[in-house]
N, C-alpha and C positions, 0 to 999 in steps of 0.2 A: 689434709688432702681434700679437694672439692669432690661436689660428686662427678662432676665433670671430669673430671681427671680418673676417677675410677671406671669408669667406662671405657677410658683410650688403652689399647692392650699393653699389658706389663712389658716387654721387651721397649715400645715406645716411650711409657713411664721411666724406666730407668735409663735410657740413652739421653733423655731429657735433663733426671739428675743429675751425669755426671758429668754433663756440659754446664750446669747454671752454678755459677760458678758464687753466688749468693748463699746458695744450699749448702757449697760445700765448707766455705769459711764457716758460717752457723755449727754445724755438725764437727768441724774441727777444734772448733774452743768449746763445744759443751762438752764431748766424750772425752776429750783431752784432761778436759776439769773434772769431769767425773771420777775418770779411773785415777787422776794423783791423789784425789780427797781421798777416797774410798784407801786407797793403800797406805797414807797417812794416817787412817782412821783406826786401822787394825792394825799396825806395826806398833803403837802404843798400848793396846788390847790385845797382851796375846791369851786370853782366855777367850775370844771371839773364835777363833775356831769351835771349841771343846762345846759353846752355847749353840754354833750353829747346828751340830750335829744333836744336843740337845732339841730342838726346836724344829729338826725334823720330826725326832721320834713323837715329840707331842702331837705334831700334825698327824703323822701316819696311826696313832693310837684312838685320836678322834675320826676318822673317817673311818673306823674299823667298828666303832661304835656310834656313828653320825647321828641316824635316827632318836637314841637316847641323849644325846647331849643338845640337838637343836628341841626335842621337847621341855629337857629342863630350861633351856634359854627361854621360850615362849611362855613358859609358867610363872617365871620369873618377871620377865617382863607386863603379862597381864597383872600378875599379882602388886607391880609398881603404878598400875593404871594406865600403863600404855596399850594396844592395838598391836595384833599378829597376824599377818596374811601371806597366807602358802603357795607359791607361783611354780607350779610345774613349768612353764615356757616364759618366755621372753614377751608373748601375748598377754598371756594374764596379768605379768608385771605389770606392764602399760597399760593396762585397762585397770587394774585396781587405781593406780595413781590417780586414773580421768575420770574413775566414777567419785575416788575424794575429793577433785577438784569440783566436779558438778555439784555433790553432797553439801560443798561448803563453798562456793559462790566465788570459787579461785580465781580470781582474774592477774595472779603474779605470782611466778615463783623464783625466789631464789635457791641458786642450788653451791654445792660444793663436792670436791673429792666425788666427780662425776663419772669415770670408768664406768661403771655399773649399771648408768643410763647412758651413758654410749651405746654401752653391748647392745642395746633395744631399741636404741635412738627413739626415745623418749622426748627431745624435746623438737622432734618435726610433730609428734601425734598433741604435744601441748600446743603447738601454734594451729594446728588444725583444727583444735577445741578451741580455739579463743582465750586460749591463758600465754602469758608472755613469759617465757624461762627466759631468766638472768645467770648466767655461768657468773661465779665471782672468785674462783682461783684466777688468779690474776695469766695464766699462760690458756685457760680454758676461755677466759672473756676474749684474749688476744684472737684467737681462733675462731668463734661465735663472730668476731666482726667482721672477722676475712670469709665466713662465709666458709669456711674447710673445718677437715676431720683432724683430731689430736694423732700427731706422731710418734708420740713416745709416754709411756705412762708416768713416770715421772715426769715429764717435762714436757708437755703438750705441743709445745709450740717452738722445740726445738730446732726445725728447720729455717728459723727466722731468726734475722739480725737486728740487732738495735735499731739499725737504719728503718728497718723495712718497720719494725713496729712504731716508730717514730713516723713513718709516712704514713700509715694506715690510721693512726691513732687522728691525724691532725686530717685527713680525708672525712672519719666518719664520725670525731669529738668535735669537729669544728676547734678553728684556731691554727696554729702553726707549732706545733712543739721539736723542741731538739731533742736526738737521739743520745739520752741519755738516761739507764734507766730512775736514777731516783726521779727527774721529772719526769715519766711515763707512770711509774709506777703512784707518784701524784695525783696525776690526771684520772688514772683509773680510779686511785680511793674514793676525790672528790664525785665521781658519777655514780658512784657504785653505793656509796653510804646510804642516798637518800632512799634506793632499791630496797636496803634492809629496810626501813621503815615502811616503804611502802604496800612490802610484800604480803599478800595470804598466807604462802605457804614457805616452808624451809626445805627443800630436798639435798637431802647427803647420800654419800654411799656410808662404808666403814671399812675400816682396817683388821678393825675385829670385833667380835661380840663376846663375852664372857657369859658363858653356862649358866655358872652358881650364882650372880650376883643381878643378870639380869642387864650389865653394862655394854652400850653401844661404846667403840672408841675408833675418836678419829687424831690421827695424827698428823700434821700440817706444819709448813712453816709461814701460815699466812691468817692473822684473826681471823677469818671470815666464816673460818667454819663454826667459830666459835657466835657470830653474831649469823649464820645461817640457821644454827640449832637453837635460839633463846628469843630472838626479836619476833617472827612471823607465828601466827597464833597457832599455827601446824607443823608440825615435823615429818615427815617423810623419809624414814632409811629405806635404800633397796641395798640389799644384800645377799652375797650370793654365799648360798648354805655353806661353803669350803670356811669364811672367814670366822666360825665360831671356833672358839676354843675351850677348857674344861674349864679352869679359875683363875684367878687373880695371878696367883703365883706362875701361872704358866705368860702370863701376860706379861712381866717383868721379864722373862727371858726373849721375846722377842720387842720389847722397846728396847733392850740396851743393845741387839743390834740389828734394828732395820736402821736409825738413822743414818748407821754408820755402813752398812752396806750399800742405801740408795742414795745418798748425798755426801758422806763423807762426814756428818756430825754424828757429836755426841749425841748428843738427843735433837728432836726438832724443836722446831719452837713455840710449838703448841700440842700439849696433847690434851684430848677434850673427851669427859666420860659422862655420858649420856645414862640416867637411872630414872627414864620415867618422864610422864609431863610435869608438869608444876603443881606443888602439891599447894593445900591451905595455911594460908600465910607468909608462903615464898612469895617475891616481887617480879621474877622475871625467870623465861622457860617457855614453851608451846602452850597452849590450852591441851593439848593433843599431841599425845606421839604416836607413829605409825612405822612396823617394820615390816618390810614387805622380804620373807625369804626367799628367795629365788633359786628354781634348779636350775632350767636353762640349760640341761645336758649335761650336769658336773655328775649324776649319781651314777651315768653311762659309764663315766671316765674314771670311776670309784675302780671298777674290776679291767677299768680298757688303757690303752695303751697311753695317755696323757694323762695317768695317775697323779707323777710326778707336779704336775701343773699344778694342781688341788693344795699342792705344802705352799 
């Protein structure tokens, strides 16, 4: 959604939805796909319930102890050689990222698994410094070209059809392409590669942080977050303090079923564990890793009625 559009009052906003008749094909074949995968997913899993109740209690057991598990996180992660910095608001977030960027001469960042910098919109305050964010999930870039906000967390760009991202694509990639994604999803690779290379910076969110181990993890089903976290000489996680968890062991119970709750697979297709910058003698990694932990009003909702949000 533009910001133009957020201005025009919501009763207007939605009479507009349920007339465009673009929006509602798009949201009929995504949600339609979503809910068969997902009950495919678990109809062959039927330990998937028993995990997910599992996989509350560990959330609800760490926010009961928050403060000791994001300082073993932080300990861990200095002691890897990475960078820890504590963002009471959504200000400080954005402002630690712009003073990395000035510290270190950022003139590009790629980003991935971006929620996180939404929440802060992050990358209006980078283009007002003179650094150029690149979204590279391929439904986040869709979006960045249109000029609009992500509709849906998984799926950003849900409200648009092949058609429409086939004509947006061939408007602002130059050229003519057909509405097809393997060719879109082409066009995008071919633009987007050379960004990795060009980039200063890598900005992620995460999925989760592990305590004991010190690991950032992102889960995708698209490389880029994997050449988001390795090519550009910086790293960048913001994260919001709810996504740490105790250990490793606790992280196996929620891979085997977020795929399968948000997409309908078994696992995705990438899952990427971040332990640190590049040590002596490894080939490839950041010079630099930075985790920015973010309240943002989550420790409010620790004892307040959006608890439940925090799992």
């Amino acid at each position: 959604m533009s910001d133009a559009s957020l201005r025009t009052p919501f009763p207007a906003r939605a009479h507009a939805a349920l007339e465009d008749a673009h929006l509602q094909e798009a949201l009929g074949i995504a949600t339609t796909k979503f809910i068969g995968l997902r009950k495919e997913a678990f109809e062959g899993f039927p330990e998937g319930e028993a995990l997910r109740d599992r996989a509350r209690a560990i959330k609800e057991g760490t926010l009961q102890q928050l403060d000791r598990h994001l300082e073993r996180l932080a300990d861990n992660i200095e002691r890897l050689g990475g960078h820890v910095h504590w963002a009471a608001t959504g200000d400080e977030a954005r402002d630690i990222v712009l003073r990395l960027c000035r510290e270190n001469g950022v003139r590009m960042a790629v980003k991935s698994k971006s929620m996180a910098t939404e929440e802060i919109e992050l990358n209006d305050a980078l283009e007002a410094a003179g650094v150029k964010p690149v979204e590279t999930d391929l439904g986040e870039y869709i979006i960045q070209l249109a000029h609009e906000k992500p509709s849906h967390i998984i799926a950003p760009a849900i409200h648009k059809t092949k058609g429409q991202v086939a004509d947006l694509f061939s408007k602002e990639l130059g050229g003519r392409f057909e509405a097809d994604p393997e060719v879109l999803t082409a066009v995008a690779r071919k633009v987007l590669r050379q960004k990795f290379l060009d980039a200063d910076m890598g900005i992620t969110g995460a999925n989760f942080a592990v305590a004991e181990t010190g690991t950032i993890v992102l889960v995708t089903n698209e490389g880029n977050g994997r050449m988001v976290t390795s090519l550009p000489r910086i790293h960048v996680a913001v994260m919001g303090m709810e996504k740490v968890i105790p250990t490793m062991t606790d992280l196996m119970v929620f891979l085997a079923i977020l795929a399968r709750s948000a997409t309908g697979q078994k696992l995705s297709s990438y899952t990427t564990l971040v332990r640190g910058p590049r040590q002596p003698g490894e080939t490839e990694g950041p010079e630099e890793l930075h985790l920015i932990l973010m309240d943002n009003g989550r420790t409010r909702q620790i004892a307040g009625t959006l608890r439940e949000a925090l799992y």
